[in-house]
N, C-alpha and C positions, 0 to 999 in steps of 0.2 A: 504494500500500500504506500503508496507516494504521498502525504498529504503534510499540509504545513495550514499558515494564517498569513494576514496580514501583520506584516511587522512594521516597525520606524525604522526609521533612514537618516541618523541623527547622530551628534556625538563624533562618533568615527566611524562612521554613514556604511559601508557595507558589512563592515566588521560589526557593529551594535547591530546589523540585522541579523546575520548567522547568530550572536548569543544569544537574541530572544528567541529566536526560531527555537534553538536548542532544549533552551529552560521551559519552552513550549514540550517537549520531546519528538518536535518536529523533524521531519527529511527534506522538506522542499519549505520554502516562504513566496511571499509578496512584497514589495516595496515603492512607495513612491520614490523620486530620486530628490525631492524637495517638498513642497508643500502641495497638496493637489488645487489650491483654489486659486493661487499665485504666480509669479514667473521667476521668483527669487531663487537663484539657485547659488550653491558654493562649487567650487574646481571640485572636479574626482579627485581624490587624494590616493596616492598611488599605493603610497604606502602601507594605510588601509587595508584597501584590496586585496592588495597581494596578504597580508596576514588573513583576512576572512576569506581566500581560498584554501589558506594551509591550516586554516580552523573546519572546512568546509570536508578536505579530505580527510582529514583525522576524523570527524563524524559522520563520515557516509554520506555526506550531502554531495548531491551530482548537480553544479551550478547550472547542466544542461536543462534541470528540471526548475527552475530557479525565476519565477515570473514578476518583473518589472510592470507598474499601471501607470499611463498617460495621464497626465492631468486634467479632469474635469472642464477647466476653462477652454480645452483645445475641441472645437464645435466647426467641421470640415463641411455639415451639409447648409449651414449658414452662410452664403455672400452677399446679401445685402448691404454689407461695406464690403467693397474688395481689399481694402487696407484692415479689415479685422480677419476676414477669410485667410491672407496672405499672411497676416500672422501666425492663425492657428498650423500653415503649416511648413512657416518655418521654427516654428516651435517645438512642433511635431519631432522633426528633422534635428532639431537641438538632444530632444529627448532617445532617438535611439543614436544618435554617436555620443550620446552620457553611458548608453547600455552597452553599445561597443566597446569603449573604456572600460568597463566594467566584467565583460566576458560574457554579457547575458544575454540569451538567444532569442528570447519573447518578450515584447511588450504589448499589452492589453490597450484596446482603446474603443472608447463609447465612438459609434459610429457618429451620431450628432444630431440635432436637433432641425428641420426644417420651416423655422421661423417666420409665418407670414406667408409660407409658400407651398405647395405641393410632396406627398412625398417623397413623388417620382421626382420631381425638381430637385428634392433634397439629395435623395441616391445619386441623381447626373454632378451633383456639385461634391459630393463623396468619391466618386468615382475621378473625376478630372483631377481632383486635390492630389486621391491616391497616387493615381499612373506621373506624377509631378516626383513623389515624394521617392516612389521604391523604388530602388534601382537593383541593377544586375547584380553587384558585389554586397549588397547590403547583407549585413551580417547578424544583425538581430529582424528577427519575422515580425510584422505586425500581424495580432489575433483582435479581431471584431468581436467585439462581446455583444451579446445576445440582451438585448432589451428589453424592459418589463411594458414599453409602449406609452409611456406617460408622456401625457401634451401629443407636443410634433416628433417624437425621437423616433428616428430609424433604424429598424433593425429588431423589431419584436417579432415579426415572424422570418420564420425559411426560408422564406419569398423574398423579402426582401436581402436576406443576407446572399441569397444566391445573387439575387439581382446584381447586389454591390460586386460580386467576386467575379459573373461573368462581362462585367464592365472592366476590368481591367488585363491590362498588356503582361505583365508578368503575374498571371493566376499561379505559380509556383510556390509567388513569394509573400502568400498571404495565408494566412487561421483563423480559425472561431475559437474563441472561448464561451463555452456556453455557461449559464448562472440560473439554477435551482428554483431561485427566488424569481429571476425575471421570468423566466419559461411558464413561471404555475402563474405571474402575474399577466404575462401577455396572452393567458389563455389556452396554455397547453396543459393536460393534467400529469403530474409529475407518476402516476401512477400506473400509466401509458406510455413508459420509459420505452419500452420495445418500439411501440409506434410511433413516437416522435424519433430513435434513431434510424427506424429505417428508411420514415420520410425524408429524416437528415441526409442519409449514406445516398439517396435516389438524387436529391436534389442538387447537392454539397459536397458529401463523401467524406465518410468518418476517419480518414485518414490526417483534415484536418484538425478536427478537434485534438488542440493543445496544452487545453486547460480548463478544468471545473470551477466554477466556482461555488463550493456547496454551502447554501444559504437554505435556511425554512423562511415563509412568509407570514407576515401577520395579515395576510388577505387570502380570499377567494378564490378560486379560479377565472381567470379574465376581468379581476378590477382593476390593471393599469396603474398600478399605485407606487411598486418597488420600494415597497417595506420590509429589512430584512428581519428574522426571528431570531434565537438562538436555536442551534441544531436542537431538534425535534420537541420543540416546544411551539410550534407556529401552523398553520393550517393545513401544509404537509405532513408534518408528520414525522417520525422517527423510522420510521419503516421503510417508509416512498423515499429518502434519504439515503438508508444506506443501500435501497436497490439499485440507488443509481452510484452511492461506493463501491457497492461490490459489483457490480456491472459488467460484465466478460468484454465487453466491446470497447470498455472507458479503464482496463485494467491500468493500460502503461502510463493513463494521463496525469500529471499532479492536480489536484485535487486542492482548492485553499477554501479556508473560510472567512469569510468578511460577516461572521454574525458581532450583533450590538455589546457592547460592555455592558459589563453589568453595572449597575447603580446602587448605594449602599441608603436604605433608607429608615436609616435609625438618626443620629444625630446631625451626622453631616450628610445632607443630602447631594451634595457638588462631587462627591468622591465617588469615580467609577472603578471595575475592575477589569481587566481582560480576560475570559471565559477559554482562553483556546488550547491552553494545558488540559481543562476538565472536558472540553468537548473531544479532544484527541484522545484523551484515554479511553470517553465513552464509547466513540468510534470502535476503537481498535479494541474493547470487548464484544462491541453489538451488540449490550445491552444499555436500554436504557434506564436514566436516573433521573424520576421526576421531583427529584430534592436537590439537582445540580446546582441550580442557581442560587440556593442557601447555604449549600456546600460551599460555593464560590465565595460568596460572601465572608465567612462564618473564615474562611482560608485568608484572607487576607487583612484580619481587620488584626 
């Protein structure tokens, strides 16, 4: 089982990710390369690096499995300014030669939001952005994450992600990340794992799926909301979770989890905690603990 969280990216930026990952008892992580809502970033520190590889191999971690997310702010099916469009992808562009420097093969990124405008319009401006951005040598993969469908964002069904993929010139050099939470929010039911992969493999082809992101939903099937749960505490389920952990077809993928911290609500109500050590163990028993979250709690105070 491949599976990690999202970690920070902070301190001594790839090396503080491998140790949380760790103290997690994770194999693989997430990382933003700075802040996700911002553009402020620091130099890659080489030095770093190269120690949180050699912390990386001494723990089994295979950086090959080791998943980078784009910034929130970076929105490709938006041009309505062509001076904020052109930023998002030279921003973009900024963001995977941080992950080249880095050694890291995938980076995640919201396809984006169609503002004002169609969503076919949006995909054709996803598409041009792309075939701008990827080139031949490029060394870290961009993976489209799969969308819960809120507002105008593109990218909550198949259709559309095929759409994006067979618009562009190098289809080699592009993956999905698919996300638990968005799939059961844009209306796919996670319980129907088989049939949402084989529509995938027909339309897509499971070869690109490079990265899970396994979230439960605090919503319904198809309310467009992309609210995530903590693992098996949310409308999915503990079950529909780990069928798609244990999954024969999603064996080799890393798997991360971006579920909510927990919140302490006795004295100090401001103090969250991070869940992703108790949800990884729960995982890797299969069974579940519907006392985790006061476990978590109870662990940290």
């Amino acid at each position: 089982m491949i599976i990690g969280s999202h970690v920070s990216f902070r301190e001594t930026q790839l090396l503080s990710s491998v140790k949380e990952a760790l103290s997690y008892g994770a194999n693989t992580f997430m990382f933003y390369t700075g802040a996700p809502q911002n553009t402020m970033r620091k130099d890659i520190n080489k030095e770093y690096t190269e120690e949180a590889k050699k912390l990386m191999l001494e723990n089994n971690i295979n950086i090959n499995n080791v998943i980078c997310h784009a910034p929130y702010i970076i929105n490709l099916a938006n041009r309505s300014s062509e001076e904020k469009w052109n930023f998002s992808i030279s921003f973009l562009i900024q963001e995977i030669h941080r992950c080249e420097e880095l050694g890291v093969k995938y980076i995640v990124l919201h396809p984006g939001s169609a503002v004002g405008i169609t969503k076919e319009e949006g995909i054709k401006n996803i598409v041009d952005a792309l075939n701008y951005i990827i080139k031949e040598d490029d060394e870290c993969m961009i993976l489209l994450e799969t969308m819960a469908g809120k507002g105008t964002e593109c990218g909550s069904s198949i259709e559309e992600i095929s759409a994006i993929i067979n618009g562009l010139i190098l289809k080699d050099k592009i993956g999905v990340c698919i996300d638990s939470c968005h799939i059961n929010d844009a209306g796919y039911d996670i319980g129907g794992i088989d049939s949402y992969l084989d529509e995938f493999d027909k339309l897509i082809g499971l070869e690109r799926i490079k990265c899970v992101h396994l979230n439960d939903s605090k919503n319904l099937v198809g309310t467009h909301k992309d609210r995530h749960a903590n693992f098996g505490f949310g409308e999915i389920g503990f079950e529909k979770l780990m069928n798609v952990v244990n999954h024969p077809k999603l064996k080799d993928v890393p798997k991360i989890l971006e579920t909510p911290y927990i919140g302490d609500f006795d004295e100090d109500k401001n103090r969250i905690y991070p869940p992703y050590k108790f949800e990884i163990e729960m995982i890797k028993s299969n069974s579940f603990n519907p006392n985790l979250l006061e476990e978590i709690r109870a662990y940290y105070k």
